[in-house]
DRENRODO-373678 format. One record per residue: residue number from 1; residue in one letter; chain; x, y, z of N, C-alpha, C in turn. Coordinates in Angstrom, 3 decimals. Example, Ala and Ser with C-alpha at 12.3 -4.5 7.8 and 13.67 -1.06 7.14 Angstrom:
<atoms>
   n res chain      n.u      n.v      n.w     ca.u     ca.v     ca.w      c.u      c.v      c.w
   1   a     A   13.190   -5.690    7.800   12.300   -4.500    7.800   13.200   -3.300    7.800
   2   s     A   12.850   -2.250    7.080   13.670   -1.060    7.140   12.900    0.030    7.870
</atoms>
This chain:
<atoms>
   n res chain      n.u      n.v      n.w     ca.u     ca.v     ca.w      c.u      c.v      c.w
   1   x     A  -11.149  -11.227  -51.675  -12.383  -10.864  -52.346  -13.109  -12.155  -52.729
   2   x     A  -14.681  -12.312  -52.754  -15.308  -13.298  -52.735  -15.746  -13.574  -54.579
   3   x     A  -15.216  -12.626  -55.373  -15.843  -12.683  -56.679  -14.161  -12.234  -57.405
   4   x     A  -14.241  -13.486  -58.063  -12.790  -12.743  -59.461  -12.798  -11.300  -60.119
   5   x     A  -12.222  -10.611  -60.031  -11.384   -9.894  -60.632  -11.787   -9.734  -61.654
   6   x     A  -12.213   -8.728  -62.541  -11.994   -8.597  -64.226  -11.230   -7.375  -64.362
   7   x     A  -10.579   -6.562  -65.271   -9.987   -5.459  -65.605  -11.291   -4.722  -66.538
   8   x     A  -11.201   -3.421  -66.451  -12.456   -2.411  -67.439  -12.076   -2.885  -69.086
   9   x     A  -11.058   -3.624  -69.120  -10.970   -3.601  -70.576  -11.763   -4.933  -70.925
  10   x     A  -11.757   -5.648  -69.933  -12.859   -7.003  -70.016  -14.385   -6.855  -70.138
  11   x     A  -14.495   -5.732  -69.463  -15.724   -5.027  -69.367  -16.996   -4.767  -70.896
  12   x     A  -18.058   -4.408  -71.130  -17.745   -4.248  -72.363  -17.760   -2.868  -72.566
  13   x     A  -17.809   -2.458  -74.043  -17.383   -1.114  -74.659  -18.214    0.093  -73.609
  14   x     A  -18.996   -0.315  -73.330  -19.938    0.652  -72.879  -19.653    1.212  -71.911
  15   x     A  -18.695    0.635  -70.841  -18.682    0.981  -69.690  -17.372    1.411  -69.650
  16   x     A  -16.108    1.404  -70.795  -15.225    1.830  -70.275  -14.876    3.265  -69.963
  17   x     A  -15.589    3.934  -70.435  -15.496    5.500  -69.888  -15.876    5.811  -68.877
  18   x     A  -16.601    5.043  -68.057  -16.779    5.153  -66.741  -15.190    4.900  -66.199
  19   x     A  -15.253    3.601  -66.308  -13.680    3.738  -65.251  -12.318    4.391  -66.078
  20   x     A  -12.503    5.067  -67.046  -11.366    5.832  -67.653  -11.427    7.010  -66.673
  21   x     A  -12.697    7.510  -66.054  -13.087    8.623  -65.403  -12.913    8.834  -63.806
  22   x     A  -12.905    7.202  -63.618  -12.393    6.737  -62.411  -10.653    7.174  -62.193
  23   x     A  -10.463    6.171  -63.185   -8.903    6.756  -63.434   -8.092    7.578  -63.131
  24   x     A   -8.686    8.771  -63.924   -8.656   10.297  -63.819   -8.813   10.534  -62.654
  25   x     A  -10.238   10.133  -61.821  -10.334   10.791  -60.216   -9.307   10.291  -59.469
  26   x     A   -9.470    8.757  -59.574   -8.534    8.195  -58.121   -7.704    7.932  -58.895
  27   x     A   -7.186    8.027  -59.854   -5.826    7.047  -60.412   -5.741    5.751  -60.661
  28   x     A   -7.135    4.958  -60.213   -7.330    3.646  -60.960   -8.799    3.693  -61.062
  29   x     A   -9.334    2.613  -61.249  -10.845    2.384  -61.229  -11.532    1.473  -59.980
  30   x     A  -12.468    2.081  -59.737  -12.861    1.596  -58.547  -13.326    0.091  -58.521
  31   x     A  -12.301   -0.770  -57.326  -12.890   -2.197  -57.325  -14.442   -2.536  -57.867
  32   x     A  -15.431   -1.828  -56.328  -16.756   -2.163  -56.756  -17.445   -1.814  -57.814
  33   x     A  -16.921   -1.134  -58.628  -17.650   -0.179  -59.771  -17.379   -1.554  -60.994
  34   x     A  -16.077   -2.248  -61.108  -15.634   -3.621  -61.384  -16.487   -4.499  -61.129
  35   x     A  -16.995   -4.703  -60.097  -17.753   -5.850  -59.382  -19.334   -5.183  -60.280
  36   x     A  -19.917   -4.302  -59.545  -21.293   -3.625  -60.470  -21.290   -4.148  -61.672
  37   x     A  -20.384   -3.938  -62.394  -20.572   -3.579  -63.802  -20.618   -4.649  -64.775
  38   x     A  -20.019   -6.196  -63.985  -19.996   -7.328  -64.452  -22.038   -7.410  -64.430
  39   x     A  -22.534   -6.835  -63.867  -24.504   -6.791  -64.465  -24.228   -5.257  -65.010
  40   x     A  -24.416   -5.085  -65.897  -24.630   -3.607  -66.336  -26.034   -2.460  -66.124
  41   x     A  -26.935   -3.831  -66.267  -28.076   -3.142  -65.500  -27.696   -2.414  -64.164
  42   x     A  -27.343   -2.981  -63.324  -27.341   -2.771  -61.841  -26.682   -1.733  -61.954
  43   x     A  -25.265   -1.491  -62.465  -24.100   -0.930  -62.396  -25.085    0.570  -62.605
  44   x     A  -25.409    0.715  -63.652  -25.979    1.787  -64.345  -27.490    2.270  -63.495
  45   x     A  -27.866    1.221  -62.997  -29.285    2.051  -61.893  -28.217    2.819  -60.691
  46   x     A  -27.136    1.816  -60.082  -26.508    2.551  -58.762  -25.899    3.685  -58.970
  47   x     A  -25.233    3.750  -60.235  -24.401    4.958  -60.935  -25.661    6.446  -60.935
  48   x     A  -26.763    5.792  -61.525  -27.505    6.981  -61.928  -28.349    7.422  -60.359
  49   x     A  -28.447    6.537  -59.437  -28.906    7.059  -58.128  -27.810    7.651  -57.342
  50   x     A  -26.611    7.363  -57.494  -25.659    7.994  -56.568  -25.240    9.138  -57.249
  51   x     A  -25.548    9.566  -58.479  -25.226   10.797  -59.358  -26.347   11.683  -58.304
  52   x     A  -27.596   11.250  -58.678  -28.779   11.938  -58.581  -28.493   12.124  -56.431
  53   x     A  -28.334   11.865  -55.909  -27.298   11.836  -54.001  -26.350   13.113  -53.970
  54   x     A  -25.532   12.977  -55.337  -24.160   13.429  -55.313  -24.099   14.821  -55.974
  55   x     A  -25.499   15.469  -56.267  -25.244   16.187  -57.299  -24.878   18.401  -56.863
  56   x     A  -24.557   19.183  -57.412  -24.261   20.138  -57.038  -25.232   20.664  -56.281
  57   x     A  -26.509   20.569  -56.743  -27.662   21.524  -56.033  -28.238   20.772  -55.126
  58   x     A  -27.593   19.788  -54.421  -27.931   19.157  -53.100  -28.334   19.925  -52.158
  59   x     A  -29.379   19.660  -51.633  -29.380   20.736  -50.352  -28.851   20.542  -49.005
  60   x     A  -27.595   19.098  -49.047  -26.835   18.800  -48.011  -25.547   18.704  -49.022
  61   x     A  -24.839   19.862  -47.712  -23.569   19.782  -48.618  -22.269   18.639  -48.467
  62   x     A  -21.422   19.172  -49.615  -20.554   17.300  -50.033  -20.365   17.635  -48.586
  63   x     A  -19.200   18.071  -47.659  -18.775   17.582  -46.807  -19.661   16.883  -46.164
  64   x     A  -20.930   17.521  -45.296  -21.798   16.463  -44.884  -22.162   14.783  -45.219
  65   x     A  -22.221   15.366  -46.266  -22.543   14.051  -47.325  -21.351   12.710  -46.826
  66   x     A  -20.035   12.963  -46.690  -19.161   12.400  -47.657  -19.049   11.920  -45.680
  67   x     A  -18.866   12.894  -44.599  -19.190   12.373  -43.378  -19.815   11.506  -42.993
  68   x     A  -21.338   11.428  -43.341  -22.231   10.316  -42.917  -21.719    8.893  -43.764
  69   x     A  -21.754    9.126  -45.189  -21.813    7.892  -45.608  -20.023    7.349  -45.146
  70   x     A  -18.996    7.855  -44.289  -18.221    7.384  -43.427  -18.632    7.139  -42.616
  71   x     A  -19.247    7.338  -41.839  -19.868    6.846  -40.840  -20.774    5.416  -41.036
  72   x     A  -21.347    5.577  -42.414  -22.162    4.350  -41.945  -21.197    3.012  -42.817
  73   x     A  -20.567    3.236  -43.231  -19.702    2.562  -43.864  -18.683    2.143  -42.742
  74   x     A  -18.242    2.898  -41.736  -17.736    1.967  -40.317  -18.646    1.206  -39.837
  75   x     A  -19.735    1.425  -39.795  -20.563    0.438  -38.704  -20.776   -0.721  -39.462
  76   x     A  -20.731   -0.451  -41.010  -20.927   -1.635  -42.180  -19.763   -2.567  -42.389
  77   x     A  -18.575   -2.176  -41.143  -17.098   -2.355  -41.556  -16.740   -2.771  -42.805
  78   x     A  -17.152   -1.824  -44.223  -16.659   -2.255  -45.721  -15.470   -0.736  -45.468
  79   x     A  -14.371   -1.963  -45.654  -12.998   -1.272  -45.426  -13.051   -0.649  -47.297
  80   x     A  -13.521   -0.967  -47.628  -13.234   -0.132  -49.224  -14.186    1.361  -48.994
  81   x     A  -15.157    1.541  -48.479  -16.125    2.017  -48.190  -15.776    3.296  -47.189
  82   x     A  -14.769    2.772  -46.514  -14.227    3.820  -45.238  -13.498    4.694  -46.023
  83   x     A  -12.282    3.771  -46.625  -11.423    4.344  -47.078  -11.758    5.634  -47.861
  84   x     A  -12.409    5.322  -48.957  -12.908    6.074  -49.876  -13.423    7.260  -49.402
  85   x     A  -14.569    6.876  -49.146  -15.445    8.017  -48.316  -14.973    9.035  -47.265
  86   x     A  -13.838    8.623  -46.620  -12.979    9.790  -45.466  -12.376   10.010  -46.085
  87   x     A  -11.563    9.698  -47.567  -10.646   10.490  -48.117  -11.518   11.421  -48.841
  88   x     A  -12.578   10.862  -49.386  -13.151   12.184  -49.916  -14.085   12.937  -48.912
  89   x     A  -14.095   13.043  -47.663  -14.732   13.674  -46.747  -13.384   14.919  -46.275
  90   x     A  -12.572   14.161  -46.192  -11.129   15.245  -46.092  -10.862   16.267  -47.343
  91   x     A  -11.172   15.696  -48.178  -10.913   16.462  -49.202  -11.825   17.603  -49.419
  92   x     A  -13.537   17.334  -48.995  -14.728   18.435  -49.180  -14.497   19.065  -48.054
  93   x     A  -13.892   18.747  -46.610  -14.107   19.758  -45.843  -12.827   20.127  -45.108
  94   x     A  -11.870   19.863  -45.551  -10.379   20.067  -45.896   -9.682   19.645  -44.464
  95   x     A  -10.062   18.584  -43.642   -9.454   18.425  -42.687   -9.625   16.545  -42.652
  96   x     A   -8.212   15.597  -42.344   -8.133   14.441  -42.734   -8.545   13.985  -40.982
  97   x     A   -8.250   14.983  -40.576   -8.178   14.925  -38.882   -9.693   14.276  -38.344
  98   x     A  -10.756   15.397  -38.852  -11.747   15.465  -38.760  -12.574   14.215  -39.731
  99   x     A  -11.981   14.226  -40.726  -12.543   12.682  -41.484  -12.218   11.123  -40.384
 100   x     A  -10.536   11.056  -40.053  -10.571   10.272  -39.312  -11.342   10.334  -38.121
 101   x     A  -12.206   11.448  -37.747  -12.640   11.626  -35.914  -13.859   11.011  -36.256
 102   x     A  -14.779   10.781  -37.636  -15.856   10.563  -37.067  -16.419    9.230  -36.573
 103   x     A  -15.791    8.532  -36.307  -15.940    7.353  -35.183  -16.580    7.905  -33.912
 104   x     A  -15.901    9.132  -33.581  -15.543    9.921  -32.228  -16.810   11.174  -33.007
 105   x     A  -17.309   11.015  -33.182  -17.743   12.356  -33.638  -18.579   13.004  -31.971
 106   x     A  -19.205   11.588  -31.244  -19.972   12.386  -30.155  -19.184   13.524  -29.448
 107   x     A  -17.613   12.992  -29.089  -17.008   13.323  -27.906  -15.828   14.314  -28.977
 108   x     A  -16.302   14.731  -29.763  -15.260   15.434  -30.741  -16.023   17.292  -30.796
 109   x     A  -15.158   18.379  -30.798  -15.678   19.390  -31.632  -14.912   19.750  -32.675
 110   x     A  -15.068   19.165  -32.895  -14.731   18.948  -34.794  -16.060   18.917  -35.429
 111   x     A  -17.180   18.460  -34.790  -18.930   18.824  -35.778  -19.580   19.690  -35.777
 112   x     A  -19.952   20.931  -36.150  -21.227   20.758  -36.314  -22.536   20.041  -35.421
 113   x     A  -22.878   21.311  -35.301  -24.538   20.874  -34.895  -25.326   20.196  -35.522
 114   x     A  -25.334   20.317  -36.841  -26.071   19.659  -37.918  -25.168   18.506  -38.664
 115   x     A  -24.051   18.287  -38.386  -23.292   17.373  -38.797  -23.350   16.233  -37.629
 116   x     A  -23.329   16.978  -36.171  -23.268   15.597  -35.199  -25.433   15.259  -35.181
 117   x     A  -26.254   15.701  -35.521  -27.648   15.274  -35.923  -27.427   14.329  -36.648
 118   x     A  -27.164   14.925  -38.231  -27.023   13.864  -39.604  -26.260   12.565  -39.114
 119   x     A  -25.074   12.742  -38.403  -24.709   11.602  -37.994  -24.953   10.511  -37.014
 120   x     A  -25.600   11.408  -35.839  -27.100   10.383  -35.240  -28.299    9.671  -36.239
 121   x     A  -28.875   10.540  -37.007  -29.787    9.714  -38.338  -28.398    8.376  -38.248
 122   x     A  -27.743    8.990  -39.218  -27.137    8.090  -39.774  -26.656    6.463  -39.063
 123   x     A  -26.880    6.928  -37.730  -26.392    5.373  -36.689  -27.543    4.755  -36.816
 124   x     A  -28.719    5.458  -36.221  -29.752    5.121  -36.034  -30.462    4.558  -37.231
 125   x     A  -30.538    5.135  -38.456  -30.662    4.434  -39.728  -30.144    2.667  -39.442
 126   x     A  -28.854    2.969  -39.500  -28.025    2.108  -40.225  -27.933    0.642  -38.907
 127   x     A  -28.173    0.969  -37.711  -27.857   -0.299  -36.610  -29.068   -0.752  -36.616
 128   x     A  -29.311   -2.089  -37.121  -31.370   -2.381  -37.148  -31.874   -2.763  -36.077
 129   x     A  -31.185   -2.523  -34.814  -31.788   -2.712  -33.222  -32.573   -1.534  -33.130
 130   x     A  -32.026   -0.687  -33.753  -32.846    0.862  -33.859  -34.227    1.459  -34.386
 131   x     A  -34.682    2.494  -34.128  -35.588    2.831  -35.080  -35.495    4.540  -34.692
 132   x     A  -36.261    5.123  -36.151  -35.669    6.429  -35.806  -36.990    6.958  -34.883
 133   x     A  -37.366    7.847  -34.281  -38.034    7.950  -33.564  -38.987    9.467  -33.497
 134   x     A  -39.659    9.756  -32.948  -40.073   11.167  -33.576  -39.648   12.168  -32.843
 135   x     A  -38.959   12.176  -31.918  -37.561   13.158  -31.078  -36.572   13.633  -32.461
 136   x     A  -36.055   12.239  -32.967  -34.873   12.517  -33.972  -35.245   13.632  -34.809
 137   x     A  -36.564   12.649  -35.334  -37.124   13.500  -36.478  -37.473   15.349  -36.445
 138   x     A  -37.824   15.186  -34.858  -38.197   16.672  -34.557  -36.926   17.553  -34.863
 139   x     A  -35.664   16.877  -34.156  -34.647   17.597  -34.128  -34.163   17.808  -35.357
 140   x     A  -34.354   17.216  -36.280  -33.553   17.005  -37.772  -34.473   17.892  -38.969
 141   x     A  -35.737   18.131  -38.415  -36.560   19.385  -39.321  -36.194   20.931  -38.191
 142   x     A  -35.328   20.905  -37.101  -34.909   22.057  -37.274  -33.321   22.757  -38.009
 143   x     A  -33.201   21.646  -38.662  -31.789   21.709  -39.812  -32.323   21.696  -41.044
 144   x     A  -33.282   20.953  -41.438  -33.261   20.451  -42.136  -34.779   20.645  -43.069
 145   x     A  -34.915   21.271  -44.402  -36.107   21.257  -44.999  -36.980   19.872  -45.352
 146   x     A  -37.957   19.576  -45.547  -38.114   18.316  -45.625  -37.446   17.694  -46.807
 147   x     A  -37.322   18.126  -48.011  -36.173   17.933  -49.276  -35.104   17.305  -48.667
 148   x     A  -34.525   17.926  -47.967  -32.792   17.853  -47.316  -33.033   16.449  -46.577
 149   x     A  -34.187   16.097  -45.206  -34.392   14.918  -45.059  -34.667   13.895  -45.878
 150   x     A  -35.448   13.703  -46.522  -35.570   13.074  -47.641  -34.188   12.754  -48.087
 151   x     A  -33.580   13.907  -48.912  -32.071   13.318  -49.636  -30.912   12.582  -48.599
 152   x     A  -31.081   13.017  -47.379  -30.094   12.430  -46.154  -30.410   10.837  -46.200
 153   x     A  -31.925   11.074  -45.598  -32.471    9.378  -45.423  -32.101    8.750  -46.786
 154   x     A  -31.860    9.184  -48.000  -31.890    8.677  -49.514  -30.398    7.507  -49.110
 155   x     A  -29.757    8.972  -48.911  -28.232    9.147  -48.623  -27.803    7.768  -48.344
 156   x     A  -28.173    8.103  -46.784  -27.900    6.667  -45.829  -28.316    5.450  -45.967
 157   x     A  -29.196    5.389  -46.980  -29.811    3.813  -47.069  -28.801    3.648  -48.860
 158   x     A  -28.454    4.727  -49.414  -28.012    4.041  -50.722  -26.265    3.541  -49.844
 159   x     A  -25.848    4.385  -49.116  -24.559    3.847  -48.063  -24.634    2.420  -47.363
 160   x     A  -25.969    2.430  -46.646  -26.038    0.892  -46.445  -25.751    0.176  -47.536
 161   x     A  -26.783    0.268  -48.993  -26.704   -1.077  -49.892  -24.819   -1.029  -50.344
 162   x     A  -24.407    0.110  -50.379  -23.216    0.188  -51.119  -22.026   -0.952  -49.535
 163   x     A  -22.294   -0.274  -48.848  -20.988   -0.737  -47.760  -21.831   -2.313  -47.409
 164   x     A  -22.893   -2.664  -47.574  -23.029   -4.021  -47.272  -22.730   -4.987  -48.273
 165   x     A  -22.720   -4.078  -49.495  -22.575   -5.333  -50.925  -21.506   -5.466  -50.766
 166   x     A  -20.493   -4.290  -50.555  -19.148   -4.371  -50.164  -18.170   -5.348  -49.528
 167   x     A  -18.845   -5.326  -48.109  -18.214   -5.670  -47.002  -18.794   -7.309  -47.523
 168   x     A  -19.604   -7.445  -47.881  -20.457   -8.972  -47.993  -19.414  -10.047  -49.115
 169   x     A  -18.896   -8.967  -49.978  -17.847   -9.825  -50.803  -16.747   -9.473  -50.856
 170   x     A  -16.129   -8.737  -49.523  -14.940   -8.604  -48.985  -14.025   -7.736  -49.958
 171   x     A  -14.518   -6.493  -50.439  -13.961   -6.055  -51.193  -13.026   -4.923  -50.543
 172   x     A  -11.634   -4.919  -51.091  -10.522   -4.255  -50.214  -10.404   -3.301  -50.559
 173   x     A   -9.751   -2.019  -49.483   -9.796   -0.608  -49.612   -8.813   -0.530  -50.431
 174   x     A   -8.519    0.467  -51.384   -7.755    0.696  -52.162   -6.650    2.051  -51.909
 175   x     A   -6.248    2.123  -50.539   -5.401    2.801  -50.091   -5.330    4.213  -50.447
 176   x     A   -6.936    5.093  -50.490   -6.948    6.163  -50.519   -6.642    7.158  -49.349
 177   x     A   -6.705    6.620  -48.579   -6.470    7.330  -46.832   -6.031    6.417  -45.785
 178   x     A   -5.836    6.791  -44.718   -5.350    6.654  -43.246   -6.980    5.817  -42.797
 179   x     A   -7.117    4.851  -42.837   -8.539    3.920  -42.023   -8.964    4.280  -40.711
 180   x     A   -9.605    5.121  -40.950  -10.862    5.243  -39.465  -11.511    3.509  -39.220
 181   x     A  -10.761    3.818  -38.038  -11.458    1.890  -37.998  -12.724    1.638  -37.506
 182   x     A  -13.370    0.803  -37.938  -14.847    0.730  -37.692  -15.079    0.566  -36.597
 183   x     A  -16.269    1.250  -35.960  -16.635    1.191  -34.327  -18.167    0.431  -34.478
</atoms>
């Protein structure tokens, strides 16, 4: 890792109920949430945008969700980022099989029609040789209300900043799953 280490108790008062909550979910607290939180500003804008991504009345559901931002988190190769995200992609759509496939998602039926789309956005987003094009777009408003695009595109670009801050200061997976290795 490119930045020291602090523990949540170093942290100050404010933030330790965040990673007490972490705790609770994964059983420790999340590296980058560590790294964030040493600016509290920051910590607390990314927290309150990935709430507002993450929330029940999404009109893309978690599994989807938790798919793409695996996906773009391989191409970002932030091994903390994979990890995470396919374990909790296994967990919303109850198959670890299918979390590890989406590398493979073209040549897989394990997707969804609207899951192998979102996950075209999601390449195409995320590789900057690309651009999305108005084919994509056509195809992705017949899934998709314009709301739902909107929150996808939200999606995938808050996945970029997360798996590039990541991967940029080498922050390590914390052995939530089996590593879909980055393609």
């Amino acid at each position: 890792m490119h930045v020291t280490d602090k523990s949540p108790e170093q942290m100050r008062w404010y933030l330790r109920p965040f990673f007490w909550l972490q705790r609770r979910r994964y059983g420790a607290p999340l590296v980058p949430a560590l790294v964030w939180a040493r600016v509290p500003a920051l910590y607390f804008a990314l927290a309150g945008f990935y709430a507002a991504l993450d929330r029940r009345r999404s009109p893309l559901e978690p599994a989807l969700r938790s798919l793409v931002q695996t996906r773009v988190s391989q191409i970002n190769h932030c091994d903390f980022c994979i990890d995470l995200n396919a374990a909790v992609a296994a967990e919303r759509g109850g198959s670890m099989k299918k979390a590890l496939a989406v590398g493979e998602w073209r040549g897989s039926d394990l997707f969804s029609a609207r899951e192998r789309l979102a996950l075209e956005y999601a390449e195409v987003m995320t590789q900057t040789e690309q651009r999305v094009g108005e084919d994509l777009i056509a195809r992705l408003r017949e899934h998709l209300d314009e709301s739902a695009l909107i929150e996808l595109t939200a999606l995938i670009a808050f996945q970029n900043l997360s798996s590039k801050f990541n991967a940029a200061l080498d922050i390590p997976s914390q052995g939530f799953c089996g590593r879909p290795r980055s393609k």
